[in-house]
VMD Tcl script that draws the C-alpha trace (Angstrom):
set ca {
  {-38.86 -18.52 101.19}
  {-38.36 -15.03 100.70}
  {-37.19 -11.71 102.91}
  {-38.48 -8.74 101.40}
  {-36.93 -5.35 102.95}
  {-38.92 -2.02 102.26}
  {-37.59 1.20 102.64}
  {-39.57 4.15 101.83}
  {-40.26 7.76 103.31}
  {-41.29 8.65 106.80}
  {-44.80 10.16 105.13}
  {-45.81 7.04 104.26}
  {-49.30 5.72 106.04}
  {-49.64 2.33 107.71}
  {-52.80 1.76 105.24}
  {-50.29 2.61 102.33}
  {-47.45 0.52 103.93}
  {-50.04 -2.59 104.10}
  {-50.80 -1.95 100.52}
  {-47.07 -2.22 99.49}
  {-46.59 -5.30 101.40}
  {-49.81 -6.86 100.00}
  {-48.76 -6.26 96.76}
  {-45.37 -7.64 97.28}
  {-46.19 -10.85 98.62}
  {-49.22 -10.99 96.09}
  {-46.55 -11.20 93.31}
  {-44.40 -13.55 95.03}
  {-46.88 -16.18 95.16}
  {-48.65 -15.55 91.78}
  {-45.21 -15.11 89.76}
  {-42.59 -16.90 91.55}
  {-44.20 -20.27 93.08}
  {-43.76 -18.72 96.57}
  {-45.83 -20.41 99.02}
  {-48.74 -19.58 101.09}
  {-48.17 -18.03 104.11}
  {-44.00 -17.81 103.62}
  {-44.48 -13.68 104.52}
  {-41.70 -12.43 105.93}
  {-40.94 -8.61 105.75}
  {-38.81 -5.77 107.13}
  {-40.18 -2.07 106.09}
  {-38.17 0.49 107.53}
  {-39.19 4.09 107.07}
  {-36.31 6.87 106.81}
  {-36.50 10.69 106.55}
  {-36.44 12.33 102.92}
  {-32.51 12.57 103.50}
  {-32.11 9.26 104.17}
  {-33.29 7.71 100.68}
  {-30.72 8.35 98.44}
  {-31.41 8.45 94.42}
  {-30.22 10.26 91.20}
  {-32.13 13.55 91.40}
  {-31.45 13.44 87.59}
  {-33.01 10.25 86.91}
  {-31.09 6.78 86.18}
  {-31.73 4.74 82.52}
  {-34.07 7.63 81.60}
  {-36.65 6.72 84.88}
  {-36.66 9.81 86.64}
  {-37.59 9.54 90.81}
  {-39.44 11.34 92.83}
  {-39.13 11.52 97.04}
  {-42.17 8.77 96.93}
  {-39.66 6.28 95.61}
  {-39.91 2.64 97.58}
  {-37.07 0.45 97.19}
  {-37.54 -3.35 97.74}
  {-35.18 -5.75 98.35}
  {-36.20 -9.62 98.00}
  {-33.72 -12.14 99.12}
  {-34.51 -15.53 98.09}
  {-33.70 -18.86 96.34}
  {-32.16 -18.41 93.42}
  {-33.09 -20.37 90.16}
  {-36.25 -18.80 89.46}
  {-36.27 -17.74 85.15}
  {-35.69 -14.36 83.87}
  {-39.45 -14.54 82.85}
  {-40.22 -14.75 86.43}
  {-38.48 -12.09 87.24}
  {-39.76 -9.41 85.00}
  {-43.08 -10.85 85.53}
  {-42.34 -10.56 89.12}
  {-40.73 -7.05 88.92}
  {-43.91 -5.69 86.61}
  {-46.65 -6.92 88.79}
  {-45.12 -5.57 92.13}
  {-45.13 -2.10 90.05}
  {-48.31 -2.58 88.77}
  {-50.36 -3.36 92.12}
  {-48.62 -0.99 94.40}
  {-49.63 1.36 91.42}
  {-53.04 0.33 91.52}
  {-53.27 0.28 95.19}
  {-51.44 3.24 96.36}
  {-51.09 5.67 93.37}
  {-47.09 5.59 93.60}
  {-45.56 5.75 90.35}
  {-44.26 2.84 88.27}
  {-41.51 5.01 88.42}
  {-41.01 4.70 91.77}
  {-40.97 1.31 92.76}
  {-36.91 -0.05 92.56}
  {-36.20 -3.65 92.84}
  {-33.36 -5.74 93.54}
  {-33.48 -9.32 93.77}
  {-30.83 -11.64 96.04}
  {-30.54 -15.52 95.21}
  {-29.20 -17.78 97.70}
  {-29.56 -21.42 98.33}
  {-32.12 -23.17 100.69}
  {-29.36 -24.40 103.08}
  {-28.85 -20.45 103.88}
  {-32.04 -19.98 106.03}
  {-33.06 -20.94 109.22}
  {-36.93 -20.07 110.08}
  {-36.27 -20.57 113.88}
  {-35.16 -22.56 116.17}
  {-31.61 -23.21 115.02}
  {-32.55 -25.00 112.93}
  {-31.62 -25.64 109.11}
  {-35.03 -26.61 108.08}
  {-34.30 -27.33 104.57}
  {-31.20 -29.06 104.98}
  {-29.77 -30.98 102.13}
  {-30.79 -34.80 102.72}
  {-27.81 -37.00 102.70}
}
mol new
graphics top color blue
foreach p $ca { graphics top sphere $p radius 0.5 }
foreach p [lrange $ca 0 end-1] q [lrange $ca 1 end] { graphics top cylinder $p $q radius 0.2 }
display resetview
């Protein structure tokens, strides 16, 4: 049950922006036993001035104005495996799909619990059962 916010330049196409979010949820469900169909995504596109990184490069990956930076929230639990397995194969297929640098793809990951979402309704759909 993840929420995956994307924020990348202005410049970016819809075809490219599909791309990203293919590849995203593609890696959800092949390296983190996310299910079918549980897509949800916010992309939000900003002006050059408006995505902030270290010019000089952080943990000797420099940037470049293409950067995209993701943000997944979602149950937490999963095994550091399934993380870097998670983390290389979004980098790898928005890579391979769009031509944006390894480099560029940044990645944080936010764990909650399933009692923290609500998929409509008002409703706590994955309530604990007493």
């Amino acid at each position: 049950m993840p929420l995956a916010r994307i924020d990348l330049s202005r410049r970016v196409t819809p075809d490219v922006v599909g791309r990203i979010t293919e590849s995203i949820y593609e890696a959800m469900t092949l390296t983190a036993n996310v299910p079918i169909h549980d897509k949800f995504q916010i992309v939000t596109r900003h002006d050059d001035d408006e995505l902030i990184y270290p010019s000089e490069g952080y943990l000797g990956i420099g940037y470049s104005p293409d950067i995209v930076f993701i943000q997944v929230t979602w149950v937490a639990g999963r095994s550091i495996e399934a993380k870097k397995a998670f983390y290389r194969m979004v980098a790898d297929l928005i890579h391979e799909r769009t031509g944006i640098r390894k480099e560029d793809v940044w990645i944080t990951l936010v764990g909650n619990t399933r009692e923290d979402w609500s998929f409509g309704a008002g409703e706590m759909q994955y309530a604990p059962v007493a």
